[in-house]
C-alpha positions in Angstrom: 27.3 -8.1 283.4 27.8 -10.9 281.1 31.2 -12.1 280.4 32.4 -12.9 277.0 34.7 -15.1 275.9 36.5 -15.9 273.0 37.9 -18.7 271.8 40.4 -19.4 268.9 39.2 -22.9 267.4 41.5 -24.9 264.9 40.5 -25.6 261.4 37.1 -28.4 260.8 39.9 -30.9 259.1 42.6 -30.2 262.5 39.4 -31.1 264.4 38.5 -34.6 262.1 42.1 -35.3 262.4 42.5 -35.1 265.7 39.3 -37.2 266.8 40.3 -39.8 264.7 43.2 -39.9 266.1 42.1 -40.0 269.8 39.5 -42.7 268.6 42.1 -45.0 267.3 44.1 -44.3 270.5 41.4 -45.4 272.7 40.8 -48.4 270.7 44.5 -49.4 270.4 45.3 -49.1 274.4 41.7 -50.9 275.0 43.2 -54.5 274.4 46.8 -55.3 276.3 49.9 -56.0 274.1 50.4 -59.7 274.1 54.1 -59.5 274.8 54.1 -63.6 274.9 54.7 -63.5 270.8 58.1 -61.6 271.4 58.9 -62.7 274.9 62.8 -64.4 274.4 63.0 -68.0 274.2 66.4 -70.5 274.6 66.8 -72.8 271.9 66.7 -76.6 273.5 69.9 -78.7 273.3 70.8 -79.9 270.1 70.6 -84.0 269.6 74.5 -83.8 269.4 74.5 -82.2 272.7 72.2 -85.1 274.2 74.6 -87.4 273.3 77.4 -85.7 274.3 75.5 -85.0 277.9 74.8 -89.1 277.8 77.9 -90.5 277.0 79.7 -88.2 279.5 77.1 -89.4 282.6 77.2 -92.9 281.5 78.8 -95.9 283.4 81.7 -97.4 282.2 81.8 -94.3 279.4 82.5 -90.8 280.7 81.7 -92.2 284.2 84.7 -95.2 284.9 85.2 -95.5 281.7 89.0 -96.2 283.3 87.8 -98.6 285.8 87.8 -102.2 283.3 91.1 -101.0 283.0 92.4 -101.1 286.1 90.7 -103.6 287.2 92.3 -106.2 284.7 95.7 -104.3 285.7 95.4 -105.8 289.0 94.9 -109.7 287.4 98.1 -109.2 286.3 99.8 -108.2 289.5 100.4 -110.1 292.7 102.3 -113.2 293.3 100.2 -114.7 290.8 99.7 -112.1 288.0 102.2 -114.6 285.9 100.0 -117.1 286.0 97.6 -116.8 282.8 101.3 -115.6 280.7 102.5 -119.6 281.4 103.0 -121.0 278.1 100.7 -124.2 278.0 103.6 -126.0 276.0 105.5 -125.6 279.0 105.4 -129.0 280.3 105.8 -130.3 276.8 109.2 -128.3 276.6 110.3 -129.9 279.8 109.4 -133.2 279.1 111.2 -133.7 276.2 114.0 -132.5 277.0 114.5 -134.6 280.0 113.6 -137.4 278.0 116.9 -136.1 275.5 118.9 -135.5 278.8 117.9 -139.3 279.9 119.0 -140.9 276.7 122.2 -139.3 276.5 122.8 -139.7 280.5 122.0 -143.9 279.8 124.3 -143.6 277.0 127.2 -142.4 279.4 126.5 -145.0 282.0 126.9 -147.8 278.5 130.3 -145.4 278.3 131.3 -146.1 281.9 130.8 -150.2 281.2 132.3 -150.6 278.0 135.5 -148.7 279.7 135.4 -151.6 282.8 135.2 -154.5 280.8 138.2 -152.9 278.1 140.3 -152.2 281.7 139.5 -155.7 282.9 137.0 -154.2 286.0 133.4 -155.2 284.9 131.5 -155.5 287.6 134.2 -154.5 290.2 134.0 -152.2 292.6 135.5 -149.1 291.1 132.8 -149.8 287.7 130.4 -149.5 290.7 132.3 -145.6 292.1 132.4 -144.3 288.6 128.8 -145.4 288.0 127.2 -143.8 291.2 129.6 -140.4 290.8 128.2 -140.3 287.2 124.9 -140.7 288.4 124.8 -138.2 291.3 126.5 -135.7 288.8 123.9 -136.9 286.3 121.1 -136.2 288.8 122.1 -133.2 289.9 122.6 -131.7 285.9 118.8 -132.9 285.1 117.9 -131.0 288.2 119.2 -128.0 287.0 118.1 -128.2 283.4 114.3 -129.2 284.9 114.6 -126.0 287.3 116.2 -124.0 284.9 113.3 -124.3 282.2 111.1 -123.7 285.0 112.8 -120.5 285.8 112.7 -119.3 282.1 108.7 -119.9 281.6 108.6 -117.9 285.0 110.4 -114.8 284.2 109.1 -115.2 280.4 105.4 -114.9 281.8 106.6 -112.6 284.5 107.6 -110.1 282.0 104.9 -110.7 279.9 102.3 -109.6 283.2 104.1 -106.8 283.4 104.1 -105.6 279.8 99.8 -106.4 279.9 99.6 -104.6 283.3 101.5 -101.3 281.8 99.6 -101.9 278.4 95.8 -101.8 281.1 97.3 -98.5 283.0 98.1 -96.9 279.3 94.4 -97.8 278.7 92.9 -96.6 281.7 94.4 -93.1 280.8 93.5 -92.7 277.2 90.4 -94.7 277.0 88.7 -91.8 279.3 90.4 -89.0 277.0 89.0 -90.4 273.7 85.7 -90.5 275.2 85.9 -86.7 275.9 87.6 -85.9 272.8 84.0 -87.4 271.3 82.4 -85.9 274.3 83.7 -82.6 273.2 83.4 -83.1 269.5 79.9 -83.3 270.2 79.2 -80.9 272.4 80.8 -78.0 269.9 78.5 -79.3 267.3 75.4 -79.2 268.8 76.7 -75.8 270.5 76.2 -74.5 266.5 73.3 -76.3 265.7 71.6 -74.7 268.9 73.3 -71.4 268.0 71.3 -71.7 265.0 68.3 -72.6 266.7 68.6 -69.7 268.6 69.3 -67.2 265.4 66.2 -68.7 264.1 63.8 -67.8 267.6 65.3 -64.4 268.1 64.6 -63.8 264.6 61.4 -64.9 264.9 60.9 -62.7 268.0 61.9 -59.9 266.2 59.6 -60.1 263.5 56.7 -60.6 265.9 57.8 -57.5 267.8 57.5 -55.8 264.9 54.7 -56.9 263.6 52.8 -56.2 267.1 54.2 -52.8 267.3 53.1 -51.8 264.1 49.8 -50.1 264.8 51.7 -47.9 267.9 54.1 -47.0 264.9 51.5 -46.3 263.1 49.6 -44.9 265.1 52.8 -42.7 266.2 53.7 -41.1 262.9 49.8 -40.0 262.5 50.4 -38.6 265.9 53.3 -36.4 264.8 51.5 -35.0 261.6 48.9 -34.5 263.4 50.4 -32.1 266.2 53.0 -30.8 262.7 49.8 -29.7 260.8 48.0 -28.1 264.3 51.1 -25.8 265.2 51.9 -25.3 261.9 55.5 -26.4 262.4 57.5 -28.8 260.7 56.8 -31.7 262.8 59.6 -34.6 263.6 58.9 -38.2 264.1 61.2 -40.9 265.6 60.7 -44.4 265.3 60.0 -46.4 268.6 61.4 -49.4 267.4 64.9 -50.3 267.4 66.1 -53.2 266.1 67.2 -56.4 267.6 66.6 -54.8 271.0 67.6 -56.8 274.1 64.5 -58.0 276.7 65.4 -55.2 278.9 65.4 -52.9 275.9 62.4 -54.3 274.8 60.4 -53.4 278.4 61.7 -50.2 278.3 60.2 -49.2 275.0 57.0 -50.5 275.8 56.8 -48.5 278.9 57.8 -45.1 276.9 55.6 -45.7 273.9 52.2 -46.3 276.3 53.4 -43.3 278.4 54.4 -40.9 275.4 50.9 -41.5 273.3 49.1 -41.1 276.7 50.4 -38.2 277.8 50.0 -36.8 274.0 46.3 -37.8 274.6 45.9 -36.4 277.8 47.4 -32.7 276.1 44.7 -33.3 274.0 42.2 -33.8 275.8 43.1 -30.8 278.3 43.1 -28.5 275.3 39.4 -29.8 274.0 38.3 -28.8 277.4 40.0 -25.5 277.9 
């Protein structure tokens, strides 16, 4: 006995529509996405940040940039830090004045004579006392004045060391803080430029995603109106592509786009063979 069967076939146009749309289907998954035209990218450093980056890795800049500093600190400490503060008119100073002190000490021994021949003792022994106790005390004064002139252009260029060796430390300190203070100036403005930079290649990611998502949208809403006119339902399309997705995002939604259209193809298929 032969069996019969019937079988309830959709419209000629339902048919058209839907082999079209399995032939564009085919031909769109043929050829692999090339995901390298929205794969993310990091801006490079900005030329500000190279700088920034060189001067704070460079010798005797961000690197030691204390250490001439210190260095010249120590030249002016020890027992003879002094030494380069001595006044070269020193000498000069000393000199004449001895040479004043010398006049005016032979002037008092002239004193001492003119007093022994108005008392009647010139040339006598007590002319002779007066002129060595004038002389020893005479001595002794220009010592004094000699050392004590000494002793001022020491403690002059004593404190003068001391002044240059606090003035080097102050250095070594802030010398090192204005170089990062340009170190960080430079490094925030690059940080925008590259901000920028980075605007501009996400941007630029995101209009390449789009662009090579386009036929799957496409391709998508045809699907929908496809299956919409077939039941004879209203049919409802949402868009696969969201925007400024994240790379993970981005992975995910070419995963469920593939699947969803295959397995929409693969329904069709099973019901063209049923």
């Amino acid at each position: 006995m032969a069996v019969q069967q019937t079988q309830a076939l959709p419209p000629q146009y339902v048919e058209d529509l839907q082999k079209d749309l399995g032939t564009q289907l085919t031909a769109l998954s043929a050829s692999p996405l090339d995901t390298s035209k929205f794969a993310p990218g990091v801006a490079g450093q900005d030329a500000a940040q190279q700088a920034a980056y060189q001067m704070a890795t460079t010798t005797g800049q961000g690197i030691g940039a204390f250490q001439p500093y210190i260095t010249q600190a120590g030249a002016y400490s020890g027992p003879s830090g002094y030494s380069a503060f001595m006044s070269p008119y020193q000498q000069d100073v000393i000199d004449a004045t001895l040479k004043e002190y010398d006049q005016q000490a032979a002037a008092g021994l002239t004193g001492i004579g003119q007093q022994a021949a108005m008392s009647g003792n010139l040339g006598g022994g007590r002319e002779g006392v007066m002129r060595a106790q004038y002389q020893n005390k005479s001595d002794m004064n220009r010592a004094l004045l000699q050392s004590g002139l000494l002793q001022q252009g020491f403690t002059q260029a004593n404190q003068l060391a001391n002044q240059a060796f606090g003035q080097q430390q102050a250095l070594a300190q802030q010398v090192p803080q204005l170089y990062g203070a340009d170190v960080n100036t430079l490094r925030s403005a690059g940080a925008g430029q590259q901000a920028q930079a980075q605007a501009v290649l996400d941007a630029q990611r995101e209009a390449n995603r789009l662009a090579a998502y386009e036929p799957y949208e496409r391709l998508g809403f045809l699907q929908s109106g496809v299956a919409s006119i077939a039941s004879g339902a209203p049919g409802q399309y949402q868009s696969m592509v969201t925007p400024n997705p994240t790379p993970l995002q981005t992975a995910l939604g070419i995963a469920s786009v593939g699947g969803g259209l295959l397995g929409n193809y693969g329904d069709y298929l099973r019901g063209l063979n049923a």
